[in-house]
C-alpha positions, 0 to 999 in steps of 0.5 A: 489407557494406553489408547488414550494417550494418542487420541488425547494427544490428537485432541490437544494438538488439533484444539490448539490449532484450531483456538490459534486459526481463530485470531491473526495478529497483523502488523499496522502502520500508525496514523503518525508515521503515515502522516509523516510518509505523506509529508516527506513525499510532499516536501520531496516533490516541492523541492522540483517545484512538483504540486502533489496530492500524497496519501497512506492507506493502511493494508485494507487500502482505508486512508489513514493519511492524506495531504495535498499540496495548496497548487496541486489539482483536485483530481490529484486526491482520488489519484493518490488515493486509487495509487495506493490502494492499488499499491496495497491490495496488489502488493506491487509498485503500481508501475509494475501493473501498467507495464504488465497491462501494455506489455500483456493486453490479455491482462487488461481486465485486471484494472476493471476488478475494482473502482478503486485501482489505477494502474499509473505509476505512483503508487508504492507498497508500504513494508515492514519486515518483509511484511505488506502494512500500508501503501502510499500513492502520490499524484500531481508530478509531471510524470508517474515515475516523478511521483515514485521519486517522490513516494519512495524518498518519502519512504527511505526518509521515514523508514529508515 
């Protein structure tokens, strides 16, 4: 019996690590709160008279909210959209990306691992308790480090 005891034991710690590595609980952003991250960032760049496209994807880089501004250009839309997924597959500032690449040329292949990043500036991690959720990307300032401006106001605002 007193064999037992170890391999039970063995038994019940490894079965449950094992029934607790087969699901994950993540943290999501809402589609609300997304929609009123991509409004904040509109708005916030309509105050410098800035025509922007702002769009939230969620952690898998999949839209959950878009909004272009009635003047902002169509190319804006896979702009932003390619900013934020960027931001949240890499977990960084885009801008961060593009310093990396021109600082660093050996690191240039990094923007041809995906159809879906662009290393501009614009694009910002989403987090909640030091936890990557969602991203936003804003394209259509006169300037990437406008469009941060405006992603990361919209962030403060609605975050708080």
């Amino acid at each position: 019996m007193k064999n037992l005891t170890p391999l039970y034991l063995a038994c019940a710690v490894f079965g449950t690590s094992a029934s607790a590595a087969t699901t994950l609980a993540e943290t999501q952003l809402s589609s609300g709160t997304a929609f009123e991250l991509a409004q904040a960032a509109v708005a916030q760049c309509a105050k410098d008279n800035y025509a922007v496209t702002a769009t939230v994807v969620d952690r898998s880089g999949r839209v959950l909210a878009q909004l272009r501004q009635n003047n902002a250009g169509p190319h804006t839309l896979d702009s932003s959209r390619k900013k934020a997924f960027t931001a949240v597959s890499m977990k960084q500032p885009t801008a961060n990306l593009m310093n990396l690449v021109n600082d660093k040329p050996l690191m240039a292949p990094l923007k041809d691992m995906d159809d879906n990043l662009l290393f501009l500036a614009g694009g910002l991690p989403v987090s909640v308790d030091n936890q990557v959720v969602a991203a936003i990307g804003v394209g259509g300032a006169p300037g990437g480090h406008l469009d941060v401006a405006c992603a990361d106001a919209a962030i403060k605002a609605v975050l708080k």
